[in-house]
N, C-alpha and C positions, 0 to 999 in steps of 0.2 A: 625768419626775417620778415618785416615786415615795414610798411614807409611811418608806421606807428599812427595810421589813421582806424582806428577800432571799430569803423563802418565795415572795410573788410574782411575785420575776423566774423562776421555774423552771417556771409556766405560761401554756396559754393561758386567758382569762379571758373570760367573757359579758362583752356590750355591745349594745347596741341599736344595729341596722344604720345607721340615719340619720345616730347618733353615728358610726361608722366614717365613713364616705363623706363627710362636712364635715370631717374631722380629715384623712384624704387628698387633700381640695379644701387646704385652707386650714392645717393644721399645729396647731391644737386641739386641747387635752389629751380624753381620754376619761375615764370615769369606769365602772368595770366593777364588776357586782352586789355584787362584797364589797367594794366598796371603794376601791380600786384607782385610781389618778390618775397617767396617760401620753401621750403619742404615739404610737401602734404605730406599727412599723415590722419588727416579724419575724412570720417564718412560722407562723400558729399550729398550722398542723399537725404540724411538729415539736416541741412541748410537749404534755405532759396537759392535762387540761383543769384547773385549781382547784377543788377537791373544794368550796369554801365557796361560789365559783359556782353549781357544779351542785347545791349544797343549797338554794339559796336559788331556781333554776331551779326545780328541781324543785317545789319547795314552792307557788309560785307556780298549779298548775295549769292548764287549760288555757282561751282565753279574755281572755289580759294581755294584753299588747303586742307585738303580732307582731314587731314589729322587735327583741325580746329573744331572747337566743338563738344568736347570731351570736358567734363567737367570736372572736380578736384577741391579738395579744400585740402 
């Protein structure tokens, strides 16, 4: 799934780890810092990271949500 803007599919994207690992259990879309609405299923170390991710990462400080951070495509 996706908002069918194809900037997105060209990276890997933050997600909060919990979300990963129930999407892996069970096939549950994720939903990643900017936005973003999927299934991962590829490698995210083969993509950059989403520059609007790691703005909003960033921004965030330190102290959120541990389980944010984790990347995913």
């Amino acid at each position: 799934m996706s908002h069918g803007d194809g900037d997105h599919e060209r990276f890997a994207h933050y997600v909060q780890k919990d979300k990963i690992m129930a999407s892996a259990l069970d096939g549950t879309p994720v939903v990643a810092l900017c936005g973003k609405v999927w299934v991962p299923g590829r490698d995210p170390k083969k993509y950059p990271v989403c520059p609007m991710c790691k703005e909003i990462y960033d921004s965030m400080g330190p102290g959120g949500d541990k389980g944010k951070g984790d990347k995913d495509k």
